[in-house]
C-alpha positions in Angstrom: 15.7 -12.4 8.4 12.2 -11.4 9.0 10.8 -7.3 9.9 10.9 -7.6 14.0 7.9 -5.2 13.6 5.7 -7.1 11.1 2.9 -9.7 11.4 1.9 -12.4 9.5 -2.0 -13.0 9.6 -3.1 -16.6 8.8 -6.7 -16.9 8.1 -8.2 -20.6 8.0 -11.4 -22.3 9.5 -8.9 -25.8 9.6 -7.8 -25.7 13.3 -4.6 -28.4 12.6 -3.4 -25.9 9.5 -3.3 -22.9 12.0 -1.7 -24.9 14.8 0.8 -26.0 12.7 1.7 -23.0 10.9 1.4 -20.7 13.9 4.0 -22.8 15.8 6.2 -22.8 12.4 6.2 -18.6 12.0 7.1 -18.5 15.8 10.1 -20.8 15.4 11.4 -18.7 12.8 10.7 -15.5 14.8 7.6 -13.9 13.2 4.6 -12.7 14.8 1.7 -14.0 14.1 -1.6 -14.3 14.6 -4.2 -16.9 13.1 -8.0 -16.3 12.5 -10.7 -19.3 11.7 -12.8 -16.6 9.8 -12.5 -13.9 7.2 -15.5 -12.1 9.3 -13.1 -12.8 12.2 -9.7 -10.8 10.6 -12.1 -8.4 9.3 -12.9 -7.5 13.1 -9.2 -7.7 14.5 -7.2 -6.0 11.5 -5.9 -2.8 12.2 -5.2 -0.5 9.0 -1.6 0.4 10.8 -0.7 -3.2 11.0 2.3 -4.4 8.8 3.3 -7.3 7.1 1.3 -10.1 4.8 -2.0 -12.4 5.0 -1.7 -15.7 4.2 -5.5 -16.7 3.8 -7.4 -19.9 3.0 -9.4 -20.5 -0.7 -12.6 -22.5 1.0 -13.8 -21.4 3.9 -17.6 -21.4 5.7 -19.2 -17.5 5.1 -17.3 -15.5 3.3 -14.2 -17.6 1.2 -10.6 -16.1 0.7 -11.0 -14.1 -2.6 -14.3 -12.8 -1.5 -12.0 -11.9 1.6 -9.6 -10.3 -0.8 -12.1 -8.5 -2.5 -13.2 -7.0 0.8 -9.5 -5.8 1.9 -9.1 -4.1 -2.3 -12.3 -2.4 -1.4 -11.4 -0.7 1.9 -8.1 0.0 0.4 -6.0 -2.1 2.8 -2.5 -2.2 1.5 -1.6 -5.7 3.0 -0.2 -8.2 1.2 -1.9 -11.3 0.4 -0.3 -15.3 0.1 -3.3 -17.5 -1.3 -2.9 -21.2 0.1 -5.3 -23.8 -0.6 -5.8 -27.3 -0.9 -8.4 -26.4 -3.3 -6.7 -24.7 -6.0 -7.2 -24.2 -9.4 -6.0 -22.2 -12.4 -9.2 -20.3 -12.8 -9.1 -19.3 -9.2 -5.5 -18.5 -8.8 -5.4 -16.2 -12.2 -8.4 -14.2 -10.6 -6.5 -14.1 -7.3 -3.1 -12.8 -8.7 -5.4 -10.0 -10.8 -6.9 -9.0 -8.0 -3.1 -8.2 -6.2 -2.3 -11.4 -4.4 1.4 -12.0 -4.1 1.5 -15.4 -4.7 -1.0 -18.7 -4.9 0.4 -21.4 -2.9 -0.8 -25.4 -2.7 -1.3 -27.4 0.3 1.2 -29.0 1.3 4.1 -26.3 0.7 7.5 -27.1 1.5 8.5 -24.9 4.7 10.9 -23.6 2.4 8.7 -22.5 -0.4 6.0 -20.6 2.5 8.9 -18.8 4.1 10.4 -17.2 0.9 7.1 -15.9 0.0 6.2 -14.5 3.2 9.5 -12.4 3.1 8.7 -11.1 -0.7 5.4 -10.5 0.4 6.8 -8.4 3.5 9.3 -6.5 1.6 6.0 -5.5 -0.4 3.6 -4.2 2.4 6.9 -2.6 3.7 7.4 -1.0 0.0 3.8 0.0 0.0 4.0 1.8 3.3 6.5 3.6 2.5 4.8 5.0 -1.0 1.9 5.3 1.2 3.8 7.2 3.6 5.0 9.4 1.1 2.2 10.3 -0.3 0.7 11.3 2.9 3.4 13.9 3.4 3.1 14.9 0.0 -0.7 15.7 0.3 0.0 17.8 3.6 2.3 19.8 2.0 -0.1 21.0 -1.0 -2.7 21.1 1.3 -1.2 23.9 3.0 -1.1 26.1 -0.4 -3.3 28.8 -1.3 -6.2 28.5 -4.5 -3.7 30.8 -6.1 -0.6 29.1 -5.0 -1.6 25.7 -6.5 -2.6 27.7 -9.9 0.6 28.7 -10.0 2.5 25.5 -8.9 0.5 23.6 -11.7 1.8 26.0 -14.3 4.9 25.8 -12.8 5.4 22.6 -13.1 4.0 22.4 -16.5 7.0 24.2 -17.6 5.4 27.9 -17.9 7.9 30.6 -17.1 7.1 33.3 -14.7 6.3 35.7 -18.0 3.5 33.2 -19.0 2.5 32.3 -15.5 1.4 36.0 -14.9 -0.1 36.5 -17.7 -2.6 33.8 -18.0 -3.1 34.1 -14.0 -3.6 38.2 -14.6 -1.1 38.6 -11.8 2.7 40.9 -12.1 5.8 39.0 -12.7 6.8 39.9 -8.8 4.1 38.2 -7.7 4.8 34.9 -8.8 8.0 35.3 -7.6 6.5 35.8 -4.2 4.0 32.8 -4.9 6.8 30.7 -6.2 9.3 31.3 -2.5 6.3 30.4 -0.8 5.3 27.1 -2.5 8.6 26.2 -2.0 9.1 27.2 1.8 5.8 25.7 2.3 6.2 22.2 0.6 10.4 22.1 1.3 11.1 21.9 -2.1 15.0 22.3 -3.3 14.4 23.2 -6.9 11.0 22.9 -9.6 12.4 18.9 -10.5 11.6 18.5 -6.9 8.1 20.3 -7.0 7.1 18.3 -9.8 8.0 14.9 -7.8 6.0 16.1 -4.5 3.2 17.2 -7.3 3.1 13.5 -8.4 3.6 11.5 -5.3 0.6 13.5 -4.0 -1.2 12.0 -6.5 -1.3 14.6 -9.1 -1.5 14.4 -12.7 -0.2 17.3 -15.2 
């Protein structure tokens, strides 16, 4: 059963291919919408869309791992199904490096397209949700003081309050206060979960 709120983008300059595909995704209830140009998605993609690309090798401008590269460098988290007619081993090493989900040969078995387009949705659905996460995550340290985050970092280091005010010059009480209001201020239950909203924001320690 596919995500009723995810898209499958098919980019590829050979008008049959996207015909044919197009009208396959729609019989087995996917949305989807087809592109004869990388510069083309590139125009039309939307950085809140979900679900997976499945995008040609050889195309006129810019080709489908050059495409790829583009989407790594603007950080779009979409999942990426590589099928060609003109594959290779080189080519389909460099594109599973670079993050593609999986490297598919024209013809593919209906079969075959369809179980990697819901592995590659479960993954853009995966990645939105770490994504998602981390978002929250970042809002709630955000809202911290300079001297609340010195102390949450020590914090969840393992320092005890004894150690925390003494390297911080700062009373005993008042990294207890600090301490009640990191944790009123990210929603934290305990330290174990500071230390988790620490590192799904992103930082190290």
């Amino acid at each position: 059963m596919n995500d009723a709120n995810a898209t499958v983008f098919l980019v590829d300059d050979d008008s049959a291919v996207r015909d044919a595909l197009t009208l396959m995704f729609e019989q087995e209830g996917f949305a989807i919408k087809a592109f004869d140009s990388a510069d083309a998605f590139l125009a039309a993609y939307q950085p809140e869309n979900f679900g997976c690309a499945i995008i040609d090798i050889r195309m006129p401008g810019m080709d489908g791992l050059q495409l790829q590269e583009a989407l790594n460098k603007l950080n779009i988290m979409l999942p990426i199904i590589f099928l060609t007619g003109h594959g290779d081993i080189p080519k389909s090493v460099k594109a599973i490096k670079a993050g593609a989900v999986d490297f598919l040969t024209k013809p593919v078995t209906r079969e075959k397209l369809m179980a990697s387009v819901q592995a590659a949705i479960q993954e853009s659905a995966k990645k939105l949700s770490e994504n998602s996460h981390h978002q929250d995550a970042l809002s709630h340290l955000n809202s911290l003081t300079s001297r609340e985050r010195d102390v949450m970092m020590l914090a969840i280091q393992g320092q005890p309050n004894k150690e925390i005010a003494r390297r911080l010059g700062i009373s005993h009480r008042t990294v207890e206060i600090h301490k009640s209001k990191i944790m009123h201020k990210t929603g934290a239950v305990n330290l174990l979960d500071l230390v988790r909203i620490a590192h799904e924001s992103g930082i190290t320690f």
